[in-house]
N, C-alpha and C positions, 0 to 999 in steps of 0.2 A: 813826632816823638812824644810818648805822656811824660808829662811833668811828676815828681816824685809824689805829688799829692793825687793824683788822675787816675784813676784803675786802671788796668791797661784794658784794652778790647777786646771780647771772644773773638775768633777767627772765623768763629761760623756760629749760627743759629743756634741751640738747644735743637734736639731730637724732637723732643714735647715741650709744650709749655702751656700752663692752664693760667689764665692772668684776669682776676678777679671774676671769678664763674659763679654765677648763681645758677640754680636750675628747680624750679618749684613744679609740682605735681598738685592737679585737682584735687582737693579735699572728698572725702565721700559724700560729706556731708552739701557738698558745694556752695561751702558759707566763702570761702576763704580758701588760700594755696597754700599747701602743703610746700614746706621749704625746706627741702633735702641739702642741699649743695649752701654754703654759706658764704661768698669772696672767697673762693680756692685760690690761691698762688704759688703754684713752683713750676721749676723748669725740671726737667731731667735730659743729661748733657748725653752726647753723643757717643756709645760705647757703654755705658754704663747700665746695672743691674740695679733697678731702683724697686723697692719691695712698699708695699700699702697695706698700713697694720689700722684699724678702729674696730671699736664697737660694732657688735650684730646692728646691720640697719642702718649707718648713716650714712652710707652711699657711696661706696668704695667701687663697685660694681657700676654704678652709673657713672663714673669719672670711665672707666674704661670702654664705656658705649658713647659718651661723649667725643671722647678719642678715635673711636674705631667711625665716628661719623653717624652711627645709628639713632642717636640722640642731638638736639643743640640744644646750649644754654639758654636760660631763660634771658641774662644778660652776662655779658665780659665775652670772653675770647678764647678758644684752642688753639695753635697752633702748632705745626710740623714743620721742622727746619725753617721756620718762619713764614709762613703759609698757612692762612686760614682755614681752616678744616670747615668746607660744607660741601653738604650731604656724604654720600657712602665713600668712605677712606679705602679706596682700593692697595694704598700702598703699606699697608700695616697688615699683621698676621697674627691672629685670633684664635688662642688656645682654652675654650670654656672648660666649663667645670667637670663636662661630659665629654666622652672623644666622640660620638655623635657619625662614626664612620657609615659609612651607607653598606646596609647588609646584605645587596645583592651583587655587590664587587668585594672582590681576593684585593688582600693587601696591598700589594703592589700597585691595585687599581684607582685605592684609595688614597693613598700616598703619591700617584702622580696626577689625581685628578687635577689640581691646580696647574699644572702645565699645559694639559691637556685642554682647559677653556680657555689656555693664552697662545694654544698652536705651535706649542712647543713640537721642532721634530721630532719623531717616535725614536729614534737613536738617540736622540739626549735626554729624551724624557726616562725611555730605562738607564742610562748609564747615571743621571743622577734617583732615580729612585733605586737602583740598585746600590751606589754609594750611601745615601742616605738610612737606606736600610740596615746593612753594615753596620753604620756609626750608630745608632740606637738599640744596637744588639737583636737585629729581629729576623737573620739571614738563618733560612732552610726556611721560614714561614712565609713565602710571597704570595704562595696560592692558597692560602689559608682565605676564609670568610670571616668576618667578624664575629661570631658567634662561635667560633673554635677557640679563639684566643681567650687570655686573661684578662682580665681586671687590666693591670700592670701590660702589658701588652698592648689592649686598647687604645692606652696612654700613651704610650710609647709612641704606635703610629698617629694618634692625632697631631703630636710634636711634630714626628717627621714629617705630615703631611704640610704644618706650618711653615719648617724649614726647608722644605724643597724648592721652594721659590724667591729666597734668600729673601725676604722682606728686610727692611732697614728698622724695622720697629716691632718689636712682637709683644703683645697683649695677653695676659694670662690670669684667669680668674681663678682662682683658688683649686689649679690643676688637682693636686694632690688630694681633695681633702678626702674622699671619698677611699681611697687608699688604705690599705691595713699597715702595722708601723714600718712592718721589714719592706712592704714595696716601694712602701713612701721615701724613706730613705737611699734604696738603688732609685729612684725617679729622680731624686735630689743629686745624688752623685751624677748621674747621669747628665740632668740639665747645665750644671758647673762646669760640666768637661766639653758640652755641646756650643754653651754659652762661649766659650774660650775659641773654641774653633772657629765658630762661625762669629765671630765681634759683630754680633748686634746687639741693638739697644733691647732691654726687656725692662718692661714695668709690668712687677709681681704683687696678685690682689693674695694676701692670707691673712686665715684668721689665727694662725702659731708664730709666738714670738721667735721660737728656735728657728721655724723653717726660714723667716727673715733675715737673722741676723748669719744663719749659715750661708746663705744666698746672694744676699745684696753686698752693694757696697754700701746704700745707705739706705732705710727706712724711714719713710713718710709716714708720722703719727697723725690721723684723724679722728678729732673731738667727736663729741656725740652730736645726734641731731640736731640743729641746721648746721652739717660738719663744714671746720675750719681746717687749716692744716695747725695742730698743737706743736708738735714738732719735726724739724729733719735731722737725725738724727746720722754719722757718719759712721761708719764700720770700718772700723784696724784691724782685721785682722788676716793674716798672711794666706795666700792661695795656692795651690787648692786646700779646701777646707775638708775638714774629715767630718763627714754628715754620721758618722756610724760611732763616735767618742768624743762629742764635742768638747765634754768635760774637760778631758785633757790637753786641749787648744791652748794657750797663755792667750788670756784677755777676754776668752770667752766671756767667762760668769761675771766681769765687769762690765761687756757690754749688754750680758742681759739684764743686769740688776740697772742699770741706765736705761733702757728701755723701758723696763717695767715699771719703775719709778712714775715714765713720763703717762706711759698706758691704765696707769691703776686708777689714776684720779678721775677717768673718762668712762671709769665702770660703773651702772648704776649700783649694784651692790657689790663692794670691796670686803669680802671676809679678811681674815688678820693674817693669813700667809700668803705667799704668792700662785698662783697656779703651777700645779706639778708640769715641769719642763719634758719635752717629747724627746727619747733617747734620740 
């Protein structure tokens, strides 16, 4: 039993857990290593919506290739449910910046590829790409080619194709950004309602403070280059969130002016107002 002084014990490991990572890159010059990554340290707990907010450049983007395996630290440690992460993290699901769908397979093709390299039978592999489909709103388009669909669409099935295989961890680099405001926002609703269903863990790379705090339950502030974690930052506010009026949320515009507070001072140049917030 813990003593009233004792923390008590997690019951299980952290999802992720980055414990004191360095990770340096060749200089061009090759005087000396370029030091991206600075002693990184947090966990993100199991179930949880964990968002990663810094500066253009300091390496937001290689924490999540650290994670997905494609990268190792220079020194410290990754971890997965307590398990060292080396080489290629088979068990994590990896949503880039691009949906990156292969354009000579229809939707559906593309969306069950990942079943299809783990031998999934062809009855279950349509009965969850056909469910799958469904939940991201993309049913009458199966046999569509990638280059018929949208923008938003695109994205849509790169999701699905991540979630078809229920991964315990999913990886997402700044899905949206590329996105115009009205699709970004049905993407947003969409992920929150997908997020819920499926309780997995997701750690969200963006560079919008809104899409963060709408999203997460808590964001990870990283300092500028050789990035530190500056702060973790906890989100209160009730779910589901309304991606399309945040304004009107209670607590919103206190948890962004607390964000931004801790973000501003990691900007190389800070004008005298805040950045105009994305509806």
């Amino acid at each position: 039993m813990n003593s009233p002084l004792t923390p008590p014990r997690r019951s299980q490991a952290p999802r992720l857990e980055f414990c004191e990572v360095v990770r340096e890159f060749p200089d061009p010059s090759g005087k000396m290593a370029l030091r991206v990554i600075d002693k990184i340290d947090f966990a993100v707990e199991q179930g949880r919506f964990t968002a990663i907010v810094g500066p253009s450049g300091c390496g937001k983007s290689t924490l999540l290739q650290m994670a997905a395996g494609l990268l190792a630290p220079t020194t410290g440690t990754v971890r997965q449910n307590g398990r060292r992460i080396e080489g290629l993290n088979r068990s994590i699901g990896l949503v880039p910046q691009q949906a990156k769908l292969l354009p000579w397979k229809t939707l559906i093709e593309n969306i069950e590829l990942p079943l299809l390299l783990a031998h999934v039978d062809p009855g279950e592999r349509e009965s969850r790409g056909r469910d799958i489909i469904a939940a991201v709103g993309l049913e009458g388009f199966e046999n569509h080619y990638p280059h018929q669909l949208s923008g938003g669409m695109q994205k849509r099935a790169s999701i699905a194709r991540t979630l078809i295989y229920r991964p315990e961890l999913i990886l997402m680099d700044e899905p949206f950004g590329a996105l115009d405001a009205q699709t970004r926002m049905l993407m947003q609703d969409d992920l929150q309602r997908l997020w819920s269903r499926e309780g997995a863990t997701i750690v969200f790379v963006t560079h919008d403070l809104t899409e963060a705090i709408l999203l997460a339950d808590n964001v990870i502030v990283l300092s500028r280059r050789p990035a530190s974690v500056k702060a973790d930052l906890a989100i209160h506010l009730p779910r589901p969130r309304d991606v399309f009026e945040p304004f009107r949320t209670k607590g919103f515009t206190e948890a962004y002016d607390r964000l931004w507070t801790v973000f501003k001072s990691e900007l190389r140049r800070v004008g005298p107002e805040k950045p105009e917030r994305t509806p």
